[in-house]
Backbone as JSON Lines, residues from 0, in Angstrom:
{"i":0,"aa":"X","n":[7.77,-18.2,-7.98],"ca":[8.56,-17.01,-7.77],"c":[7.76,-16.03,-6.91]}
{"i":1,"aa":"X","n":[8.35,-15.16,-5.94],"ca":[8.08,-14.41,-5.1],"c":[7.64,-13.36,-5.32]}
{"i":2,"aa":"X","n":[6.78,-12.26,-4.86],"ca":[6.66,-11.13,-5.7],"c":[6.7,-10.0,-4.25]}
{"i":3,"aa":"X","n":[8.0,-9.0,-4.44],"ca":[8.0,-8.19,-3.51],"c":[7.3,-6.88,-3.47]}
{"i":4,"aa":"X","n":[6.93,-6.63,-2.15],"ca":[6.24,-4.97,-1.9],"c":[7.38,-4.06,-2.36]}
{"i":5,"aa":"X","n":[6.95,-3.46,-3.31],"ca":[7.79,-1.89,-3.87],"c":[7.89,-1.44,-3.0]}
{"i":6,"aa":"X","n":[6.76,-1.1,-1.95],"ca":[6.87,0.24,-1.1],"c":[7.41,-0.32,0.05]}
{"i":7,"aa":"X","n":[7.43,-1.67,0.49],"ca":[8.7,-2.15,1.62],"c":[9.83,-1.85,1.5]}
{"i":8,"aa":"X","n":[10.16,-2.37,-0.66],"ca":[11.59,-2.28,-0.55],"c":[12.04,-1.0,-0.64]}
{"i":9,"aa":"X","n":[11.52,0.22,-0.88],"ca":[12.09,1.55,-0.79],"c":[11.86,1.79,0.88]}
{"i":10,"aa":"X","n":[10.83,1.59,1.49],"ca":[11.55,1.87,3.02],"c":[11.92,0.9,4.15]}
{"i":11,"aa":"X","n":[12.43,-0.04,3.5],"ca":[13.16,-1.44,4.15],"c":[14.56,-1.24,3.7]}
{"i":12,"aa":"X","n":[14.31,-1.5,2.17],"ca":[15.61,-1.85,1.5],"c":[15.24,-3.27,0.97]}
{"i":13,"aa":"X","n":[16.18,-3.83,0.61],"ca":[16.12,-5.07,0.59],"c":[16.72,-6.5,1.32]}
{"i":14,"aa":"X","n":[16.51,-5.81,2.15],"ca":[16.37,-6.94,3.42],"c":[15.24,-7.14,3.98]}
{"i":15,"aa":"X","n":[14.33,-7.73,2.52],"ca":[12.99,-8.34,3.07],"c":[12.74,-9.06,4.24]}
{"i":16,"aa":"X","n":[11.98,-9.63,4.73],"ca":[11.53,-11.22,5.33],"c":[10.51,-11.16,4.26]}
{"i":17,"aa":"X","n":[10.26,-13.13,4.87],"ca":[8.95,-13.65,4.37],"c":[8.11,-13.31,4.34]}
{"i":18,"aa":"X","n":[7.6,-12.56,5.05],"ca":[6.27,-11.47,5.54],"c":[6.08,-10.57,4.58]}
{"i":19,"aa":"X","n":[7.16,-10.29,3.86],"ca":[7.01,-8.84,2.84],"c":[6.67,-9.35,1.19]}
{"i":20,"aa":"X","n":[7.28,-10.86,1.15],"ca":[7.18,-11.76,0.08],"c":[5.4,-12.45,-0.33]}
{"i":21,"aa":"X","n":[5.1,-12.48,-1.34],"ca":[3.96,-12.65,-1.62],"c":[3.63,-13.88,-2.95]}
{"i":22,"aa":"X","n":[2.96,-14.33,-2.78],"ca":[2.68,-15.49,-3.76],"c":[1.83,-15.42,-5.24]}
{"i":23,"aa":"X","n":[0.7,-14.29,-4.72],"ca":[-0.06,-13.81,-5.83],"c":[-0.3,-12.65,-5.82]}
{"i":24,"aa":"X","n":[-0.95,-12.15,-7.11],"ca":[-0.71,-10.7,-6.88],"c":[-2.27,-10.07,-5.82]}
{"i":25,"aa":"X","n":[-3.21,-11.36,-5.62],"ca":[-4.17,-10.75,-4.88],"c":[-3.66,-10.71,-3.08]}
{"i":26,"aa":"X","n":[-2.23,-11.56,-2.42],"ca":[-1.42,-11.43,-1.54],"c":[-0.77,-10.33,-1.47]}
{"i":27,"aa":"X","n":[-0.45,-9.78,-2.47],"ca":[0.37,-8.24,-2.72],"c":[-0.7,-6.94,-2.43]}
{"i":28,"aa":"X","n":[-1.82,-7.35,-3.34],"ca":[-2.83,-6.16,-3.16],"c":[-3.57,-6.45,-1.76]}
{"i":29,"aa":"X","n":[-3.71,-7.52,-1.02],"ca":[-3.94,-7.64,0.46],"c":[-3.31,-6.85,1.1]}
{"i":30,"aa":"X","n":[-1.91,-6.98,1.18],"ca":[-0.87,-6.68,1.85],"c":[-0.64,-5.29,1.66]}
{"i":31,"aa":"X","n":[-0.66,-4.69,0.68],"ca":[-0.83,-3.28,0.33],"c":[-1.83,-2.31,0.82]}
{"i":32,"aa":"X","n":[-3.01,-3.43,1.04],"ca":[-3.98,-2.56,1.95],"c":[-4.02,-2.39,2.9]}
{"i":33,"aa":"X","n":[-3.85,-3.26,3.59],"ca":[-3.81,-3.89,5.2],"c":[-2.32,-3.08,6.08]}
{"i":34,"aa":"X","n":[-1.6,-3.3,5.26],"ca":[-0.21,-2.84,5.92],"c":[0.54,-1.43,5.61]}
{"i":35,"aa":"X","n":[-0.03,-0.72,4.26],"ca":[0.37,0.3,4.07],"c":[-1.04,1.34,3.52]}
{"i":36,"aa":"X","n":[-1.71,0.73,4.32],"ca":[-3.41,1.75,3.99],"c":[-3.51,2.41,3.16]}
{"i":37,"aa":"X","n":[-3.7,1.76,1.57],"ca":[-3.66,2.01,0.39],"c":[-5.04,0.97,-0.37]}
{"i":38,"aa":"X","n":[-6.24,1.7,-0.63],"ca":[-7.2,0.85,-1.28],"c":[-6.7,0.85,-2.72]}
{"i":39,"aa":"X","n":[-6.95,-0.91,-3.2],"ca":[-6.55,-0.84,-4.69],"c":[-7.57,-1.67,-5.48]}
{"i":40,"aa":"X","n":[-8.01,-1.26,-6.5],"ca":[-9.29,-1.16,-7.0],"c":[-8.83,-2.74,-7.81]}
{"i":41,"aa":"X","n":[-10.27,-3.32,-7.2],"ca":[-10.48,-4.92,-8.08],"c":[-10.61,-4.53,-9.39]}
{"i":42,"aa":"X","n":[-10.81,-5.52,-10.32],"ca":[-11.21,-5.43,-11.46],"c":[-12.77,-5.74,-11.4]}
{"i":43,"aa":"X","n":[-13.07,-4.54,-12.22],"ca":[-14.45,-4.68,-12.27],"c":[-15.35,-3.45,-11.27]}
{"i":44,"aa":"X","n":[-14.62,-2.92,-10.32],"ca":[-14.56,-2.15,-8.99],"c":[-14.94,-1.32,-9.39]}
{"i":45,"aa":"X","n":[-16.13,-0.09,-9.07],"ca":[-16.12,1.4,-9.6],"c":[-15.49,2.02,-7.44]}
{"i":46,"aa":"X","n":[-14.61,3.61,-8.22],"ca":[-13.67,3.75,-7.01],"c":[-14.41,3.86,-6.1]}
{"i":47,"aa":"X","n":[-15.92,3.99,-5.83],"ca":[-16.62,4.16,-4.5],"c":[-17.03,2.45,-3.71]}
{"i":48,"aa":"X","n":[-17.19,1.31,-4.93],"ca":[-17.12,0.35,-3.82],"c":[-15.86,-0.44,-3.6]}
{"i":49,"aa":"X","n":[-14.59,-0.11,-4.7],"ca":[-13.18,0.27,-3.59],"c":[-13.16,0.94,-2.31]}
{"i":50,"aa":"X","n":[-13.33,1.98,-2.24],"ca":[-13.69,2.71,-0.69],"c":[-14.39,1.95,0.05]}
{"i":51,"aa":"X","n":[-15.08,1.87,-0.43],"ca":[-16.42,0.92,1.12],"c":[-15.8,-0.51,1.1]}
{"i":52,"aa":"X","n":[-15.28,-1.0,0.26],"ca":[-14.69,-2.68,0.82],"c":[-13.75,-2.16,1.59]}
{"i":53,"aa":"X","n":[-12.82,-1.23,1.14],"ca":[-11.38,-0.98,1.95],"c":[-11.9,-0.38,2.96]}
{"i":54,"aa":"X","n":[-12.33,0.34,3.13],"ca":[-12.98,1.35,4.81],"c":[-13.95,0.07,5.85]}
{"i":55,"aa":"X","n":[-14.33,-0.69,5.05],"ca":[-15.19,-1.8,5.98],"c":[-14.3,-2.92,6.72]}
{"i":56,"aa":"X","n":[-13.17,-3.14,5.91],"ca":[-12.18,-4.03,6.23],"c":[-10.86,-3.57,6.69]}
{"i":57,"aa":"X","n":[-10.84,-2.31,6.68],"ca":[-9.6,-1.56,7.45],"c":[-9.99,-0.6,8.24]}
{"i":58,"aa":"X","n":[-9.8,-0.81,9.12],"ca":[-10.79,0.98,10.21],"c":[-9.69,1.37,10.41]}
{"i":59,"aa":"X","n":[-8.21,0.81,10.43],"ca":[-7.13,1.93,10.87],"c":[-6.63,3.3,9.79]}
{"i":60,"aa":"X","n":[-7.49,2.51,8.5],"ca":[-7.42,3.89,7.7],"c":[-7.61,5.46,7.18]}
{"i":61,"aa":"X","n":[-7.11,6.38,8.09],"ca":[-8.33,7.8,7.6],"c":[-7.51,8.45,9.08]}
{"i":62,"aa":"X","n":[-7.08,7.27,9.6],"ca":[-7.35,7.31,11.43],"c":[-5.84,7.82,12.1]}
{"i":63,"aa":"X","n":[-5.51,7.8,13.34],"ca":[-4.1,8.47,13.68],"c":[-2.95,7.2,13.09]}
{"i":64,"aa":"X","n":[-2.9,6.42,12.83],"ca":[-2.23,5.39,13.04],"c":[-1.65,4.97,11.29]}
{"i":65,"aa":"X","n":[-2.77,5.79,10.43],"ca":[-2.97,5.17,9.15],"c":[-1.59,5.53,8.53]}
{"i":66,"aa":"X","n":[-1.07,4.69,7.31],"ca":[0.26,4.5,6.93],"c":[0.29,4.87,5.57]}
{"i":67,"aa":"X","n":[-1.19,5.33,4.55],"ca":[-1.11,5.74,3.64],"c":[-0.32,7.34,3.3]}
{"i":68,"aa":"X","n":[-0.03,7.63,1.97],"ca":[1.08,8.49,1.84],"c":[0.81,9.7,1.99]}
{"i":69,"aa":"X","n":[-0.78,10.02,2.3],"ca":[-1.44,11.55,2.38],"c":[-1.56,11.4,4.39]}
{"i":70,"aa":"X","n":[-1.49,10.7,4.75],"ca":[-1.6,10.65,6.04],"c":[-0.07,10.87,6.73]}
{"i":71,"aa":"X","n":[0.8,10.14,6.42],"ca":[1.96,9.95,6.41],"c":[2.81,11.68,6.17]}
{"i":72,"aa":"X","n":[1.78,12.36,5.35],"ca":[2.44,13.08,4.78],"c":[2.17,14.7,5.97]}
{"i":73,"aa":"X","n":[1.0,14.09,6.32],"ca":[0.0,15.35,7.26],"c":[0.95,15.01,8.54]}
{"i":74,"aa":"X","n":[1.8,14.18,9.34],"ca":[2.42,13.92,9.98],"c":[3.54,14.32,9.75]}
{"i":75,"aa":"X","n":[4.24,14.75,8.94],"ca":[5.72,14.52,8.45],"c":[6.71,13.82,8.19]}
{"i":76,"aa":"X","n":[6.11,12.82,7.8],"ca":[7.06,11.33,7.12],"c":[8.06,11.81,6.64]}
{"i":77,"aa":"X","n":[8.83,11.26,6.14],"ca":[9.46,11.14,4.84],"c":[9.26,9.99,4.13]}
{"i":78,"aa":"X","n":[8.55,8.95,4.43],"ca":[7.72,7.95,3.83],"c":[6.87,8.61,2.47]}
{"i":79,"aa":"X","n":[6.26,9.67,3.42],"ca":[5.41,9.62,2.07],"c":[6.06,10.18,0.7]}
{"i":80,"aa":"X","n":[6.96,10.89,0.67],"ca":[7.51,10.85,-0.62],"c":[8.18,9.58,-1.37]}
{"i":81,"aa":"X","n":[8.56,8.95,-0.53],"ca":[8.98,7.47,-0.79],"c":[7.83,7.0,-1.53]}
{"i":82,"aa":"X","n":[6.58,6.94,-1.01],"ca":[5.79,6.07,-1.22],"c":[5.53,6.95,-2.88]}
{"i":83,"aa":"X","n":[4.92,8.48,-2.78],"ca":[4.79,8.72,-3.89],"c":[5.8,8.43,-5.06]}
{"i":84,"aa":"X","n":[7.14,9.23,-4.67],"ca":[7.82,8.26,-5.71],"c":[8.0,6.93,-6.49]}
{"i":85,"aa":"X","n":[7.61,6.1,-5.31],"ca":[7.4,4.55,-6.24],"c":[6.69,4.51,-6.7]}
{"i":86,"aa":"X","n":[4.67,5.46,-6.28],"ca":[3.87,5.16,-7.52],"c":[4.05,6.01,-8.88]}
{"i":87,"aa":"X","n":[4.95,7.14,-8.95],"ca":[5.57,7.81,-10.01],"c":[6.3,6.4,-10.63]}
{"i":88,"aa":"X","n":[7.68,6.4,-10.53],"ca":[7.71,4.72,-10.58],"c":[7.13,3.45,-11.75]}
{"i":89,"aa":"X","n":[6.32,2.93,-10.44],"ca":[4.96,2.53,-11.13],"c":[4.4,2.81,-12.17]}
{"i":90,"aa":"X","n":[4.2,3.74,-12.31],"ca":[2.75,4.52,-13.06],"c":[3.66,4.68,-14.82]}
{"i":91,"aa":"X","n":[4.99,4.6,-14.68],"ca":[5.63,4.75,-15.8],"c":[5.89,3.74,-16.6]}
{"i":92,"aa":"X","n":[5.35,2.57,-16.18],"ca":[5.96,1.31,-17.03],"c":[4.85,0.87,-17.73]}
């Protein structure tokens, strides 16, 4: 079974592709970093060498281009409430 990006399907919808579909949840937390510049802490992780894996392996993050929801937000998205909302969301179950 497939496991979809939350934060695609609130600003996609659900008219995924394959690309948005994921196999494990360490494909999801890839994909979460990489594509919506969001570091998410391994197990075992204290949050500063979260930061330095994610900042070493993503340089578009921090940067003009970056897609996380505080960046997003300094731009004027409307993403980023999207995005916060789903981790409100999230954070409730």
């Amino acid at each position: 079974m497939s496991i979809a990006c939350s934060y695609c399907i609130a600003s996609k919808g659900l008219t995924l592709r394959s690309s948005h579909l994921f196999e494990t949840d360490e494909e999801l937390i890839e994909h979460i970093e990489m594509e919506h510049d969001m570091p998410v802490a391994r197990e075992g992780e204290t949050q500063e060498q979260t930061m330095a894996r994610f900042k070493a392996k993503n340089p578009r993050a921090g940067g003009p281009e970056c897609q996380c929801p505080s960046c997003l937000r300094g731009r004027g998205s409307p993403l980023a409430d999207i995005y916060t909302l789903v981790d409100q969301i999230r954070g409730s179950r």
